[in-house]
matplotlib code that plots the C-alpha trace (Angstrom):
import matplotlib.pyplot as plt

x = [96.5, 94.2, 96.1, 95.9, 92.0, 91.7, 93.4, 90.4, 88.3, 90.6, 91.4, 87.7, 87.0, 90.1, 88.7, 85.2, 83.1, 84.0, 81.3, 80.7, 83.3, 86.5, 89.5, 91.3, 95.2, 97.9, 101.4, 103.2, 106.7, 107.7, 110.7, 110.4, 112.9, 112.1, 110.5, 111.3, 109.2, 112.0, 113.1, 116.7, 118.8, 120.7, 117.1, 116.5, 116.1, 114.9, 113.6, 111.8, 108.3, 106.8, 102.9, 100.2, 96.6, 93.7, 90.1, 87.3, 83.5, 80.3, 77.8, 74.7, 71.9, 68.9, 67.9, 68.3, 70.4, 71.6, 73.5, 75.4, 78.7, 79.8, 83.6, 86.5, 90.1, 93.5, 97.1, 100.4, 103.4, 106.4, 109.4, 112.8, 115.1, 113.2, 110.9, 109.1, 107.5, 105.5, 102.2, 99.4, 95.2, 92.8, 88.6, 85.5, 83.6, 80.0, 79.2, 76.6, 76.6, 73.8, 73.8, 72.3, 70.7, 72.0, 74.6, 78.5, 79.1, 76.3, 78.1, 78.1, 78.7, 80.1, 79.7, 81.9, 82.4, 85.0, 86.7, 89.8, 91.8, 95.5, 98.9, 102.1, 105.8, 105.7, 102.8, 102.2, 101.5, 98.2, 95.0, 91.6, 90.6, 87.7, 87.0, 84.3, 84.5, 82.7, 83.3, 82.4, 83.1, 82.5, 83.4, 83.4, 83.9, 86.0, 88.9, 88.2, 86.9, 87.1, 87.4, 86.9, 87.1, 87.1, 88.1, 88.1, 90.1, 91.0, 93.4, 92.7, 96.2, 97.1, 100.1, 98.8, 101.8, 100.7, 96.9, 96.0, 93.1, 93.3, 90.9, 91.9, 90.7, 91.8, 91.3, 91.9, 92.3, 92.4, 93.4, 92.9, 95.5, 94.6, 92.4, 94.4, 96.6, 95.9, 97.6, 96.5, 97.1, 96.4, 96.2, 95.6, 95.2, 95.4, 94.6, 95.0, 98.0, 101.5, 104.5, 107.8, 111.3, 114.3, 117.4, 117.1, 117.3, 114.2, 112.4, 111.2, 109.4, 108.5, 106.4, 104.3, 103.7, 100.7, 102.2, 106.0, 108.3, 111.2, 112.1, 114.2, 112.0, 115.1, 118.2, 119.4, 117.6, 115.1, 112.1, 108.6, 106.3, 102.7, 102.1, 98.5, 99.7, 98.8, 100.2, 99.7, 101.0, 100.4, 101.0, 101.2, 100.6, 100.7, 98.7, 99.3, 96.3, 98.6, 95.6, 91.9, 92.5, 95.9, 97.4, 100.7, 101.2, 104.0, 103.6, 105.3, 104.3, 106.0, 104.2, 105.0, 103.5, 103.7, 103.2, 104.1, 107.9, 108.5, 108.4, 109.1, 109.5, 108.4, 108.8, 107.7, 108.2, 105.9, 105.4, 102.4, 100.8, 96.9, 95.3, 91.7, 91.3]
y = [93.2, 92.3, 94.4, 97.1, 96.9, 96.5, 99.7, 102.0, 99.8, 100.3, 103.8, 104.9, 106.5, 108.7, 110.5, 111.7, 109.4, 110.0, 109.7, 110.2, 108.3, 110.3, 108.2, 107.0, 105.8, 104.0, 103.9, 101.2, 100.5, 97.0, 95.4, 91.3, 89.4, 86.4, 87.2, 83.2, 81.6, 79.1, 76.9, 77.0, 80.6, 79.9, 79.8, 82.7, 86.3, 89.8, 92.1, 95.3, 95.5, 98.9, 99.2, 102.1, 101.1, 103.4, 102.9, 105.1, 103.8, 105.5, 104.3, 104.5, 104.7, 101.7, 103.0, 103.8, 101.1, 99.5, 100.9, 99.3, 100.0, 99.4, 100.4, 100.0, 99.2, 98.6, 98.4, 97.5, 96.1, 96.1, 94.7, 96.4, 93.0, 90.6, 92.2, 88.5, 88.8, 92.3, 92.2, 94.5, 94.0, 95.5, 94.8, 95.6, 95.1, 95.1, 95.7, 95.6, 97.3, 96.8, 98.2, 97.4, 100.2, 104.0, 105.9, 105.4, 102.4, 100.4, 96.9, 96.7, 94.1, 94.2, 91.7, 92.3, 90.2, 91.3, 90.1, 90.9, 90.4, 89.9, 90.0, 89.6, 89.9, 86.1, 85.2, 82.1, 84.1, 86.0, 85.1, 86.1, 86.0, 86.0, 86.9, 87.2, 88.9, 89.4, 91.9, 92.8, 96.2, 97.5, 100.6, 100.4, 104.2, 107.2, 105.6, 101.5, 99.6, 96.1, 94.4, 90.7, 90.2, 86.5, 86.5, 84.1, 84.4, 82.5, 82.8, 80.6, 81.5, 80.3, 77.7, 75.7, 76.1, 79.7, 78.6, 80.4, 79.3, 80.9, 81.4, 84.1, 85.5, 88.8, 90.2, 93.6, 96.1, 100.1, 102.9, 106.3, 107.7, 111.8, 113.2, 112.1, 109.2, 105.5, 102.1, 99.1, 95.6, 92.5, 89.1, 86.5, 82.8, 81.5, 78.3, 78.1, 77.5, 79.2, 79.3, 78.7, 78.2, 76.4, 74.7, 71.3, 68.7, 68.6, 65.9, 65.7, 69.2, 67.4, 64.6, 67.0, 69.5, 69.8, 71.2, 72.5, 74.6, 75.1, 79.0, 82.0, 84.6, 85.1, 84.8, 81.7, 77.9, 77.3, 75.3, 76.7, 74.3, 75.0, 73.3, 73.9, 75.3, 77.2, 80.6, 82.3, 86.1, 89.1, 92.8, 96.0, 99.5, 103.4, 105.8, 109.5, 111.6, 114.2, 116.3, 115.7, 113.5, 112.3, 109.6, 108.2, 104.4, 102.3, 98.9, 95.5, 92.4, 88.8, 85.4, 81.4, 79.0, 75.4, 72.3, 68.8, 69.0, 72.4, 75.7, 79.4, 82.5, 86.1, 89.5, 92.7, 96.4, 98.8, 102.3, 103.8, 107.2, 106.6, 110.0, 110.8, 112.7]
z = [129.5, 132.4, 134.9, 133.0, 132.1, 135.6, 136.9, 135.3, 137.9, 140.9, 140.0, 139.9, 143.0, 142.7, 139.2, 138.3, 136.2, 132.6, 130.3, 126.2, 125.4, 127.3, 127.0, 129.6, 129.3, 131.1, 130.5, 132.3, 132.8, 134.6, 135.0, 135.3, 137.3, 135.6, 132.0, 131.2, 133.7, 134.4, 137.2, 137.0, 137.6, 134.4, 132.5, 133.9, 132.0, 133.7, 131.1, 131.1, 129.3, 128.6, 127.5, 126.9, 127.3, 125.9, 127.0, 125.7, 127.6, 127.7, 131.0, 130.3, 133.6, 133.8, 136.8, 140.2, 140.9, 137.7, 135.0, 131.9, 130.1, 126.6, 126.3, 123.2, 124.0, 122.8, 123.6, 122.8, 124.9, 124.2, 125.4, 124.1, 124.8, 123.5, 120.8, 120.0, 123.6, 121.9, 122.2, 121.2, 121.7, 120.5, 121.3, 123.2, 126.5, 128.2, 131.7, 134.2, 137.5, 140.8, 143.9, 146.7, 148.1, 148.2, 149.1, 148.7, 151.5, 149.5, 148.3, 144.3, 142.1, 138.0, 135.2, 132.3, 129.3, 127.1, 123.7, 121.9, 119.0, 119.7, 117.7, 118.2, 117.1, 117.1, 114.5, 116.4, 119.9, 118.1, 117.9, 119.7, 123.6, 125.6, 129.3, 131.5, 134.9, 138.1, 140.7, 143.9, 145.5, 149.4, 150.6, 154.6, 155.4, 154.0, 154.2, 153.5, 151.1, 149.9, 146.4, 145.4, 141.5, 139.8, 136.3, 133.5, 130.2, 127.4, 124.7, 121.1, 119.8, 116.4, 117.8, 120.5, 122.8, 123.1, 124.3, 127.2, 130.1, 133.3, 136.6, 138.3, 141.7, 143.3, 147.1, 147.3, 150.1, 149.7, 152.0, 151.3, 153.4, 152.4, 149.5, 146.5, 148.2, 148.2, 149.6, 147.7, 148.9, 146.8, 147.0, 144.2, 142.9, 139.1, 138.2, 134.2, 131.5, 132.1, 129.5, 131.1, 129.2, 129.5, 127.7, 126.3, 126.8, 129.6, 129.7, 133.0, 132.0, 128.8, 130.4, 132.4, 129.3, 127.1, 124.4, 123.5, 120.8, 120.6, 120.4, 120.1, 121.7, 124.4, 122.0, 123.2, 122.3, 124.6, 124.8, 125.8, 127.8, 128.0, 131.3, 133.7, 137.0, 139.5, 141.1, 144.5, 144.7, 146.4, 145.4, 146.7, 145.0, 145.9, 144.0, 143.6, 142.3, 140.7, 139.7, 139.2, 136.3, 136.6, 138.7, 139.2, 140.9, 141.6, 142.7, 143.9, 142.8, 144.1, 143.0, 142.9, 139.8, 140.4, 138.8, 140.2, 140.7, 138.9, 140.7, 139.7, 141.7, 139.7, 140.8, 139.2, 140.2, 137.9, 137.6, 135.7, 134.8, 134.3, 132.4, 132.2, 129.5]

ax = plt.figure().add_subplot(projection="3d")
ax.plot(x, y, z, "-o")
ax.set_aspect("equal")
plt.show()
């Protein structure tokens, strides 16, 4: 869901402010090369995952330089192979913007805390989650600007093999290469809980895992380990304004989680159409 929530962020210079609550939505489409999280190529399932994420926000102006947010969202993933990994959230945020001085290369920053409730196709994946984020935005000239956003999330799900705490930080990099086209490049770090699956018997995975359960989410026994890792990745995106309130973006997205001995590679190729309405 992050992403997503995200993209109305990233996407903001290329539409007009939208205020009194006008919705904004994104329909995704990604395909995962490796949906499992797991080590070995047998363990291994690509999948595709579809979503639509609606956000309706109102900003409302403190003063010259200060303004807050108060903003409703929801949305639901859903994967067509394996339904159990369907998702869909639903909750509210508050944010803070300052910036420093006037005019459009002024730096700005954002604080946004933001909770949700969550279900799921598998009762034990639901639950409630909590993030805070801060964000720093600099826009160099016409064409430039910089983005460094650190983000903290967790997820109280009702089994505690499906507990989520993660750290994330994001550096990102836009071009605007003509009125209406943009090149994004991204790179991140996450520190925090991942789920990764394989067949038993594993107990070298075992030892270094918090929590496990044994599963069918992928048609085939497996075993998910909750284990604390850590993934680098970077990501690249291109987005289309297709009119004043319509965008199109594709984007690539390769990453590597670790932890002690185990190591797993992920690629994701998305497509999404972001509205304002």
């Amino acid at each position: 869901m992050k992403r997503l929530l995200l993209s109305a962020f990233f996407l903001a210079p290329l539409f007009a402010r939208a205020d009194a609550w006008e919705p904004n939505a994104t329909f995704n489409t990604t395909w995962h090369d490796n949906a499992s999280n797991a080590e070995l190529s047998s363990d291994r399932e690509s999948a595709l995952e579809t979503s639509l994420n609606v956000i309706l926000s109102n900003r409302y102006t403190v003063s010259s330089r200060d303004s807050a947010e108060i903003g409703f969202h929801g949305q639901v993933e859903w994967w067509p192979r394996f339904g159990g990994l369907s998702m869909f959230y639903g909750g509210g945020s508050v944010e803070w913007n300052h910036k420093f001085g006037l005019g459009a290369q002024a730096p700005e920053v954002f604080v946004e805390l933001s909770a949700d409730w969550v279900g799921g196709d598998e009762p034990g994946r639901g639950g409630s989650r909590g993030a805070a984020v801060f964000k720093f935005r600099k826009r160099f000239n016409e064409r430039w600007r910089l983005a460094l956003v650190q983000e903290f999330s967790e997820l109280y799900a009702k089994e505690a093999v499906f507990d989520s705490y993660g750290a994330l930080t994001t550096l990102q990099v836009d071009r605007d290469i003509s009125e209406g086209v943009r090149l994004t490049g991204e790179l991140f770090y996450r520190n925090g809980d991942v789920l990764s699956y394989a067949t038993p018997p594993r107990p070298d995975i075992a030892a270094i895992a918090s929590e496990r359960k044994a599963v069918d989410t992928f048609d085939r026994p497996f075993i998910a380990y909750s284990l604390r890792g850590t993934t680098w990745g970077a990501r690249v995106s291109y987005a289309l304004a297709l009119t004043k309130d319509t965008a199109l973006v594709g984007s690539y997205e390769i990453s590597r989680t670790e932890k002690d001995f185990l190591s797993y590679r992920n690629q994701l190729v998305s497509v999404s159409l972001v509205r304002q309405f």
